[in-house]
LUMGU-801512 format. One line per field, with one value per residue (C-alpha): y, x, z; residue number from 1. Coordinates in steps of 0.02 Angstrom, whole numbers, padded with zeros to 5 digits, always signed. Each point is the difference from the previous one (the first is absolute). Example, Ala and Ser with C-alpha at 12.3 -4.5 7.8 and 13.67 -1.06 7.14 Angstrom:
2
y (-00225|+00172) .
x (+00615|+00069) .
z (+00390|-00033) .
n (1|2) .
***
This chain:
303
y (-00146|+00014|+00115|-00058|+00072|-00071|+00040|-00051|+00057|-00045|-00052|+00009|-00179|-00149|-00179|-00043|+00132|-00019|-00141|+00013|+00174|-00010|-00154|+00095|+00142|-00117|-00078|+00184|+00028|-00172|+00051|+00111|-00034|+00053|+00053|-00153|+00008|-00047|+00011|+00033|+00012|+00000|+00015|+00002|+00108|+00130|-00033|+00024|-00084|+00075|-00053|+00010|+00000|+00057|+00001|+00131|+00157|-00037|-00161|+00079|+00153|-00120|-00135|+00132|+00084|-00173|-00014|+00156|-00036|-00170|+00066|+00139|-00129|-00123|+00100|+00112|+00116|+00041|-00197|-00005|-00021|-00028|+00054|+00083|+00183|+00019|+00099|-00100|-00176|+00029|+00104|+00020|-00008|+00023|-00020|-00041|+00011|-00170|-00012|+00140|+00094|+00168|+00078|+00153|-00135|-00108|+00181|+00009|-00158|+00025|+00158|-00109|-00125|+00138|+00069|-00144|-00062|+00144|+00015|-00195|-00005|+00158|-00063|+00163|+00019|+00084|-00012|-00040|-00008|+00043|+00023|+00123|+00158|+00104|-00063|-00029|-00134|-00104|-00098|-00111|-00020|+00185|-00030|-00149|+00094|-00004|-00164|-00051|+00059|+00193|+00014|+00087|+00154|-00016|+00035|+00150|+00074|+00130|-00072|-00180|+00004|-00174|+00014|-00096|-00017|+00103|+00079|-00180|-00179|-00128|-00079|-00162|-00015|+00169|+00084|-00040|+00049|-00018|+00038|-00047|-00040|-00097|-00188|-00014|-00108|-00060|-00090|-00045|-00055|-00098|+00015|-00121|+00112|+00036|+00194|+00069|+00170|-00060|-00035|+00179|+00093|-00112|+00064|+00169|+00017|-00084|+00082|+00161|+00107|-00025|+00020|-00147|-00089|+00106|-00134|-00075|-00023|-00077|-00052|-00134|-00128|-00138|-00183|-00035|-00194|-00028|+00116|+00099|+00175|+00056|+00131|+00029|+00104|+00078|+00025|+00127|-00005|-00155|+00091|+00128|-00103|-00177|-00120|-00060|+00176|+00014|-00206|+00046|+00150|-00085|-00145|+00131|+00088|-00148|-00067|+00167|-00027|-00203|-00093|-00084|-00029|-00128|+00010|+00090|+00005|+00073|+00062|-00032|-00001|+00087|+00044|-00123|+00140|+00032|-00174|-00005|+00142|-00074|-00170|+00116|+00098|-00144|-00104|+00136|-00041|+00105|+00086|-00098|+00011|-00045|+00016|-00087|-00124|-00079|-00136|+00071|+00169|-00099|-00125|+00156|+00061|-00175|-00019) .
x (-00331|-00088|+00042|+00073|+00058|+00075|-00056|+00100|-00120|+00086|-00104|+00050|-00015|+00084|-00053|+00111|-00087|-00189|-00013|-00193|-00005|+00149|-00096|-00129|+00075|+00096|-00162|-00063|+00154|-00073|-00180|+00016|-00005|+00144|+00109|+00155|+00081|+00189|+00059|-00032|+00127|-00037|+00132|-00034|+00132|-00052|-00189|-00044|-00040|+00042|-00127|+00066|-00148|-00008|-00152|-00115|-00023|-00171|+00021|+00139|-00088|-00135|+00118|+00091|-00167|-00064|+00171|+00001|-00191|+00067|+00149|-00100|-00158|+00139|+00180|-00009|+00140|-00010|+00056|+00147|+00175|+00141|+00170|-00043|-00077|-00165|-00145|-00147|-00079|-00002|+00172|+00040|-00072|+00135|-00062|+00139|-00048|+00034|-00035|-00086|-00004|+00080|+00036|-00127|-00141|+00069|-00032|-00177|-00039|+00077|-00121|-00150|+00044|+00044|-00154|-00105|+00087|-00067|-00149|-00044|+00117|+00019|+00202|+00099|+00149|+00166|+00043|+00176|+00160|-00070|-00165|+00058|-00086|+00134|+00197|-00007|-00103|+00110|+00097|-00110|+00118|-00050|-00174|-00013|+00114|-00098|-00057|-00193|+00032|+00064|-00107|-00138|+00093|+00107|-00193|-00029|+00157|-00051|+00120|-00063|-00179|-00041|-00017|-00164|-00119|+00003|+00163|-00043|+00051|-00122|-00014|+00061|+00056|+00102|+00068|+00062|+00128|-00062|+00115|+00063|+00187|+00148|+00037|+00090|+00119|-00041|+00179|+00041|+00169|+00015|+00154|+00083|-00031|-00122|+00043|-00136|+00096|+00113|-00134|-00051|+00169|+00013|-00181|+00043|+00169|-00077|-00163|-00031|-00065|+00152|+00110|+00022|-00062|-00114|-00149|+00017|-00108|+00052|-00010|+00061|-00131|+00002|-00038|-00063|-00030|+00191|+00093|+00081|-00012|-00043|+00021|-00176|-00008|-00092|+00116|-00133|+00103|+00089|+00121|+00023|+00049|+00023|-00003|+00179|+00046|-00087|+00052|+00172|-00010|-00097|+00142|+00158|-00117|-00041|+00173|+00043|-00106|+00092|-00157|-00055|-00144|-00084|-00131|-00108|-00181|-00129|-00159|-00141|+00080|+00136|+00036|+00094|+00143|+00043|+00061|+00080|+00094|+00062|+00044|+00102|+00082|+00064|+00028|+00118|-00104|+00068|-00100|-00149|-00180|-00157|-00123|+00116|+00094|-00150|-00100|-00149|-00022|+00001|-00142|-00113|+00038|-00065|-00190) .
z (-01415|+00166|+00131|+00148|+00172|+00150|+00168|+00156|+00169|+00160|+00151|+00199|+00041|-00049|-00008|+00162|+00119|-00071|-00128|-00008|-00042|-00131|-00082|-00022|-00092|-00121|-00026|-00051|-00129|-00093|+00016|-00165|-00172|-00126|+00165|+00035|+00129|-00026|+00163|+00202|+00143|+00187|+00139|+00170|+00057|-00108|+00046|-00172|-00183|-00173|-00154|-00170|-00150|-00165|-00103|-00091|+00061|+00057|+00066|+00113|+00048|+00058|+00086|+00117|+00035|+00065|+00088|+00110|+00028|+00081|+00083|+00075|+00072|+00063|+00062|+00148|-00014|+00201|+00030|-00132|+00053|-00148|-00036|-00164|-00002|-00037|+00001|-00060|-00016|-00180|+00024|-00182|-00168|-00155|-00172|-00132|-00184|-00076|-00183|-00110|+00161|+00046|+00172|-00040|-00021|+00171|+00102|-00078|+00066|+00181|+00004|-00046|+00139|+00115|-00012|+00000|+00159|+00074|-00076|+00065|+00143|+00094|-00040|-00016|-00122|-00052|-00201|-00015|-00113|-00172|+00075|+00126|-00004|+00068|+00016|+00190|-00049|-00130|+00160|+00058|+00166|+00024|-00025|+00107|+00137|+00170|-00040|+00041|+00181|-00030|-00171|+00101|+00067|-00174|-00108|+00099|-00045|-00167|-00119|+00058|-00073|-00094|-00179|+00032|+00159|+00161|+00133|+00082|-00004|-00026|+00207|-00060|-00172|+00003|-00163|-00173|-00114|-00185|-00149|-00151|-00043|-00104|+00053|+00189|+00082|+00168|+00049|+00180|+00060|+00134|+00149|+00085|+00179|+00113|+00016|-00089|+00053|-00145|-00129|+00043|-00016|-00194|-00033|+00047|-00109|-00164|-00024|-00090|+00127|+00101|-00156|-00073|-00156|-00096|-00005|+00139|+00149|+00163|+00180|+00134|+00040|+00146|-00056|+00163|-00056|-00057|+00123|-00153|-00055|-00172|-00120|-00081|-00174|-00123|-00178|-00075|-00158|-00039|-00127|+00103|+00140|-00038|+00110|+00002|+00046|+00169|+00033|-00017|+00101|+00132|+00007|+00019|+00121|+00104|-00019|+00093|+00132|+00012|-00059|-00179|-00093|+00011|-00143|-00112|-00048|-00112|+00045|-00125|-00196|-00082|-00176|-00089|-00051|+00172|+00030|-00139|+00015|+00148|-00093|-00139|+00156|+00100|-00146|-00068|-00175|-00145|-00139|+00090|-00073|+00100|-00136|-00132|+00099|+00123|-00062|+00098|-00083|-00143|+00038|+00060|-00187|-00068|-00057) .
n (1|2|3|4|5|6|7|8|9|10|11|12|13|14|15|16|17|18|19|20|21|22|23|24|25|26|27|28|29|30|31|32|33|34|35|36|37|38|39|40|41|42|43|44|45|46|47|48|49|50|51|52|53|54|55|56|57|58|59|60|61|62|63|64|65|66|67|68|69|70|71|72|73|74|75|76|77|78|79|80|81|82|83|84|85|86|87|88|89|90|91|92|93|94|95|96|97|98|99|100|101|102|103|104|105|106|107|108|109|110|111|112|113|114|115|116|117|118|119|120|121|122|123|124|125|126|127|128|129|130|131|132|133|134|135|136|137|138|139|140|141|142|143|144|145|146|147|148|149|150|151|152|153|154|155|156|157|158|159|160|161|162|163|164|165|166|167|168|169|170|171|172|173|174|175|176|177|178|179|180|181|182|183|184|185|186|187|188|189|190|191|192|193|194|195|196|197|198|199|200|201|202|203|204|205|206|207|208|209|210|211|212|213|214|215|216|217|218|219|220|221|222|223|224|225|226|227|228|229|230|231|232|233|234|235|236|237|238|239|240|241|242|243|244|245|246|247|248|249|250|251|252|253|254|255|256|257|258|259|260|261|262|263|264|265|266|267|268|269|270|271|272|273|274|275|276|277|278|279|280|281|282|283|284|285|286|287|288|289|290|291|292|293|294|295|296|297|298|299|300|301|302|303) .
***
């Protein structure tokens, strides 16, 4: 069977702020062969857009190479305003192995792309999560802390080197994190408020840093376009942390603050298991099995 890895590289622009310049990277994504790409968010609040692909190893080595090449001719980091953190205009590049693929291969690869970026692109990097070359490294909310703005006094600090390129930020184009990893949930849950203060304070009490659940990453975000505050996460392990645990826990949270939810959303795709673990925990399902009792896994199994 042929290899296959996913690759999810998240830009800083979004179709509503620069639809010219996001057009043209999703043209990029389809410009290579044996790369698909399965999916590609944008949201203007966030002033950003997440691509999901999965293809051959070389196919997606070569697709997010022509990617940050793109994102670094066409996003100027010293114009961007958004409500998620960031760092570059090619902030993040995770590869997930997919089929026949393990992690050790996935951080080979991120240090090929790392390098070439700045071999071709004067782009410095940080390797991250299993790519990380020391454990400071594994968060990439610690790596990416200072954002694009404070990441030149942050390089010149000695523990701050990048793994690849120079103590300096590209001008424009700034730095990226580059790193290999298991599947992630990016899950936002939207508030019927305004208060972003209370977004914040839910953020603070669920994530791990703080204490909270183990995998998960969080912070209040503004939705300038609706008027509603929003809980934005990253479940870096689903079974870990599923997602029904932090949407309950948001709800009795938000409940004490005297507002609801509103609504839920996914950012790019999520394994199939952690929606249905959610089915079999709301659903109160006894001696439930995914693999044995969905007609889907079955179908997959069909030739």
């Amino acid at each position: 069977m042929s290899k296959l890895v996913e690759c999810i590289p998240n830009f800083s622009v979004s179709k509503e702020t620069d639809p010219v310049v996001f057009q043209g990277l999703v043209d990029t994504a389809n410009s290579v062969p044996g790369c698909t790409v399965l999916d590609v968010q944008t949201d203007g609040d966030h002033n950003r857009c997440v691509f999901t692909m999965v293809g051959s190893p070389a196919a997606i080595e070569e697709v997010v190479f022509r990617l940050t090449k793109k994102a670094t001719e066409t996003i100027d980091m010293t114009k961007h305003k958004g409500q998620h953190p960031r760092m570059g205009a090619t902030d993040v590049i995770p590869f997930v192995p997919t089929m026949d693929m393990t992690v050790e291969e996935c951080v080979e690869m991120s240090k090929r792309v790392a390098q070439r970026i700045w071999d071709e692109l004067k782009v410095p990097s940080f390797l991250y999560e299993d790519s990380a070359t020391s454990p400071d490294r594994v968060n990439l909310a610690k790596v990416r802390k200072g954002q694009f703005e404070g990441m030149p006094e942050k390089l010149l600090q000695p523990e701050w080197a990048p793994d690849y390129g120079e103590r300096k930020i590209h001008p424009t184009a700034g730095i990226i994190a580059i790193g290999a990893r298991m599947p992630l949930i990016a899950y936002n849950i939207n508030l019927d408020t305004s208060d972003l203060e209370i977004a914040n304070k839910i953020a603070h009490a669920i994530r791990a840093i703080n204490g909270g659940f183990k995998y998960c990453k969080a912070i209040g975000v503004m939705l300038e376009d609706r008027n509603i505050a929003q809980v934005s996460m990253n479940l870096v392990n689903y079974e870990g942390t599923p997602i029904y645990y932090v949407f309950e826990m948001v709800r009795a949270l938000a409940d004490r603050y005297g507002v609801r939810i509103i609504g839920s959303e996914l950012v790019g795709l999520t394994p199939a298991k952690a929606l249905l673990d959610c089915a079999e925990y709301y659903l109160k399902m006894e001696n439930f099995d995914a693999r044995k009792q969905t007609m889907e896994y079955h179908l997959i199994g069909m030739e």
